[in-house]
N, C-alpha and C positions, 0 to 999 in steps of 0.2 A: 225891913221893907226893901232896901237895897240890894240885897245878896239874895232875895225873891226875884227881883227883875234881872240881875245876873244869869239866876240861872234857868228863867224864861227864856233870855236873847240864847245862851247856850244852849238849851233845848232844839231851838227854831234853825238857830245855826248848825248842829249836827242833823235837824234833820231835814234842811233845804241841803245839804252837802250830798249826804247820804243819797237823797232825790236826784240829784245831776251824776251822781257817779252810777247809779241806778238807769240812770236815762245813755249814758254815753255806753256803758259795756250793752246795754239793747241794741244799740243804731250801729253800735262799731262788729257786734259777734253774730249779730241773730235775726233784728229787723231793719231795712230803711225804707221809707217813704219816696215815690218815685215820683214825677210827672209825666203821662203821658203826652207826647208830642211830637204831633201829626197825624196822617189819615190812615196809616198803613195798616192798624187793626182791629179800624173799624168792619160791623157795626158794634163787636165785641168791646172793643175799647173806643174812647172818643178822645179826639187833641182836650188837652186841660184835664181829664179825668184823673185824678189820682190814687195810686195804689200802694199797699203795702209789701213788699218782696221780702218772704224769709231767705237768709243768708245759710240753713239749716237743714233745709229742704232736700230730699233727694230726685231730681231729673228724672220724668220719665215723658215717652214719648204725649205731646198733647198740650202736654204744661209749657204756660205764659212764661218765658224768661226774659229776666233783665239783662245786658253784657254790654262790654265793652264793645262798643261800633269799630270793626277791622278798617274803616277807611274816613273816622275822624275821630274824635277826640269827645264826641257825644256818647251817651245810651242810648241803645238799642231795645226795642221791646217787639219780640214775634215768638210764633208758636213752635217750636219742638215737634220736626216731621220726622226726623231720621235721628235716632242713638248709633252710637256708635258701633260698629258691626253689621248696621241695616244693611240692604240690597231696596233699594227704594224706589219706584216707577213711576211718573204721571204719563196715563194715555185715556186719551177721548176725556179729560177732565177727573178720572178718577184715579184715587191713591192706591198702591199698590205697596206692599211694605213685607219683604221676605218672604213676595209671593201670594200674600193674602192681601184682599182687597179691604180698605175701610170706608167707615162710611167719616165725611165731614161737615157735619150738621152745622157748623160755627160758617158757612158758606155759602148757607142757600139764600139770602139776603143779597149780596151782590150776584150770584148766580140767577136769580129771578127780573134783574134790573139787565141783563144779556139777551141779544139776537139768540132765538134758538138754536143758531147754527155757530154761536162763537162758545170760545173752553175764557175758563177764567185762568187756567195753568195750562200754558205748553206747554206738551208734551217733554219728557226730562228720563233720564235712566243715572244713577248715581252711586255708588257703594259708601257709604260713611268711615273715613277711617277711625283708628283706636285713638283716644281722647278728643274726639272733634263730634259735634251735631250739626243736624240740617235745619234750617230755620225757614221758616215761610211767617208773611202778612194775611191775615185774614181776606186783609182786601189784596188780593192778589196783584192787579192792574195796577195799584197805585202804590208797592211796596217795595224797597231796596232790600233785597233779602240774599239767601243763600245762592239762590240762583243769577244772582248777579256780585256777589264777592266770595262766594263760595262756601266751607265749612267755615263752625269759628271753633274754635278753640275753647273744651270745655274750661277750661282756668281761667280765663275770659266771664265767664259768667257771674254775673255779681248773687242772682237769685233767681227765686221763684215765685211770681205773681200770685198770690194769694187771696189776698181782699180787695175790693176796691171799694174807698171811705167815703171818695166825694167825687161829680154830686151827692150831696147827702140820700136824692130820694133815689137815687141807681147807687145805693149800697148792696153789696153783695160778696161772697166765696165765690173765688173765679175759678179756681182748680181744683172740683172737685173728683 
């Protein structure tokens, strides 16, 4: 009966270990859990919202990244307007990216709450250099972005906004 319950607890104990050492190479190689915090990409993101960022991910222009903030010691969470090599434009409000226009559907929500005669993005002209992005907020007017610290540094980047878990019922794949 003894050497039963031995090697029960050693069962549970290999495999609550196995479980944490399983949980740590996740968070440290592949996944962390973020919290969003503040207004900057809204309505897409909300303060409090939390997300999943893979660590794994490869950067492309659009995609939600997490990064080190160039001018404090927080993360950062904005959208990916310019890779590196871009030639990149805002005029009369709209995006221009190597010449081609796009459209940015993630905008038309603070863009409908605007004077018809005001731009949510001033005007801007920019070349991206080699290992650096351009980063913009959703919410343009209310965001500390690339147009105000500049490129960041892609090694800088922690990840790529993927899911987001909670609230539970604005669960969703954010970069698809």
């Amino acid at each position: 009966m003894k050497k039963n319950r031995k090697q029960e607890i050693w069962s549970w104990a290999k495999t609550i270990v196995f479980c944490l050492l399983l949980f740590i190479i996740c968070r440290q190689f592949l996944f962390v859990p973020i919290a969003v915090d503040g207004k900057s990409m809204m309505p897409t993101l909300e303060n409090n919202n939390r997300v999943l960022v893979s660590k794994i991910t490869n950067i492309d222009r659009f995609d939600i990244v997490v990064f080190h903030s160039p001018v404090s010691s927080d993360y950062y969470i904005k959208r990916v307007i310019g890779l590196a090599g871009d030639k990149m434009e805002v005029k009369d409000d709209s995006l221009y990216v190597n010449g081609k226009k796009y459209d940015e559907p993630y905008l038309k929500t603070n863009k409908e709450m605007l004077r018809t005669d005001d731009n949510l993005t001033a005007d801007l002209k920019e070349t991206v250099p080699q290992g650096y992005l351009y980063v913009m907020g959703d919410n343009r007017l209310k965001s500390s972005d690339s147009r105000e610290f500049g490129f960041i540094s892609q090694e800088d980047v922690v990840g790529v906004a993927e899911v987001r878990f909670y609230p539970f019922n604005r669960m969703e794949i954010i970069n698809d």
